[in-house]
C-alpha positions in Angstrom: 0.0 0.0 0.0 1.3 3.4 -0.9 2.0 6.1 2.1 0.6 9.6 0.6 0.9 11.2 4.4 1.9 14.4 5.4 2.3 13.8 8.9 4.0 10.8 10.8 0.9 8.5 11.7 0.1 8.2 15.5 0.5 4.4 17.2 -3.7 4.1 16.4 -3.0 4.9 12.9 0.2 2.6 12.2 -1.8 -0.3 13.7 -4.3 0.3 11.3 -2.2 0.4 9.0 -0.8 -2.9 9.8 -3.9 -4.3 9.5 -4.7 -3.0 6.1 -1.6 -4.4 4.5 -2.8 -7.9 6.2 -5.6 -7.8 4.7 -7.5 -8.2 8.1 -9.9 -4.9 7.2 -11.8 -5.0 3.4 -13.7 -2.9 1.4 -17.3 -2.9 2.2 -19.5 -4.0 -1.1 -22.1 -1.3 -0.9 -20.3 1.7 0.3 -22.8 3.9 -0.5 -25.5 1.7 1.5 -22.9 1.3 4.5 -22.4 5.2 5.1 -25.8 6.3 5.3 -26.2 3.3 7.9 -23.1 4.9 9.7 -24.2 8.5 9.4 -27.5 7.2 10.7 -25.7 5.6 13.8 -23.6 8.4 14.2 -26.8 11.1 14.8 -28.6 8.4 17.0 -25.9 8.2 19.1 -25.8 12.1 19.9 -29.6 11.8 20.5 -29.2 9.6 23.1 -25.9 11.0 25.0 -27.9 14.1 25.4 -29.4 14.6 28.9 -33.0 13.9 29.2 -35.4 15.2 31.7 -38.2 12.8 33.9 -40.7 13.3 36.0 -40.1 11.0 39.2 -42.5 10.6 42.0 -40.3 9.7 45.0 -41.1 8.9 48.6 -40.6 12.2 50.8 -38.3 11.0 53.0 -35.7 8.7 51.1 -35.5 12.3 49.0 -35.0 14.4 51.9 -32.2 11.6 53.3 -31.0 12.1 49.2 -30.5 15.7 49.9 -29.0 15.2 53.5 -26.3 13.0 52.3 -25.9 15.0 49.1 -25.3 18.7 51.2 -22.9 16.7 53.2 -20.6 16.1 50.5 -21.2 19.3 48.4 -23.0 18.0 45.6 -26.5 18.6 43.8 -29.0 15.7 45.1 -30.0 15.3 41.5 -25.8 14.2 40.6 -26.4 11.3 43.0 -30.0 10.3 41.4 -28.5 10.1 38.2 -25.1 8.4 39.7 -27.1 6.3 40.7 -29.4 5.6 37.7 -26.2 5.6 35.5 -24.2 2.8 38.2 -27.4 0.6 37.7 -27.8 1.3 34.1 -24.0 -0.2 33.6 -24.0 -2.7 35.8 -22.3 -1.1 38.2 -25.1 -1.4 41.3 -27.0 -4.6 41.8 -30.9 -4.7 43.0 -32.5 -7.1 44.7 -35.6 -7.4 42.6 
C-alpha cells in the first residue's frame, strides 16, 4: 500500500495500517448503503448521549435523606440520582428485585 501522508501516523494509525496491509480490514460491497447506515448511527448516538429530563415521583423522605447526604458532600441531590441511575444502568449497582 502506498503512504501519501503528510504527517507521521500516531500508534492508532500505524496499527491500522498494519492491519490494512494484512488484509484483516476489506472494502465494504455497498459503500454507499454502509455510510448512510453509519451517518445514521452516528446522529442516533448524539440523540441519546444528550441529557433527558423525567418526571419521578419519589417517597418524601428517602428524597430528603438524598439531599441530607448530598449537602454533606457538596453535591446537587439530583448528581447522586443520576449516579445512581447511571451505576445501575452499567451494571455497576445490583438490585435485589
Amino acid at each position: 500500500m502506498q503512504k501519501i501522508y503528510s504527517k507521521p501516523l500516531d500508534k492508532y494509525e500505524e496499527e491500522l495500517e498494519k492491519f490494512l496491509n494484512k488484509g484483516v480490514y476489506v472494502p465494504v460491497e455497498n459503500q454507499e448503503e454502509s455510510l448512510m447506515e453509519l451517518q445514521e448511527a452516528a446522529k442516533n448516538y448524539f440523540k441519546f448521549k444528550k441529557n433527558k429530563s423525567i418526571t419521578l415521583r419519589v417517597e418524601g423522605e428517602d428524597l430528603t435523606k438524598v439531599k441530607v447526604k448530598a449537602q454533606k458532600h457538596g453535591i446537587p441531590y439530583q448528581r447522586i440520582i443520576n449516579m445512581l441511575i447511571n451505576g445501575y444502568a452499567n451494571n455497576r449497582i445490583k438490585l435485589a428485585i
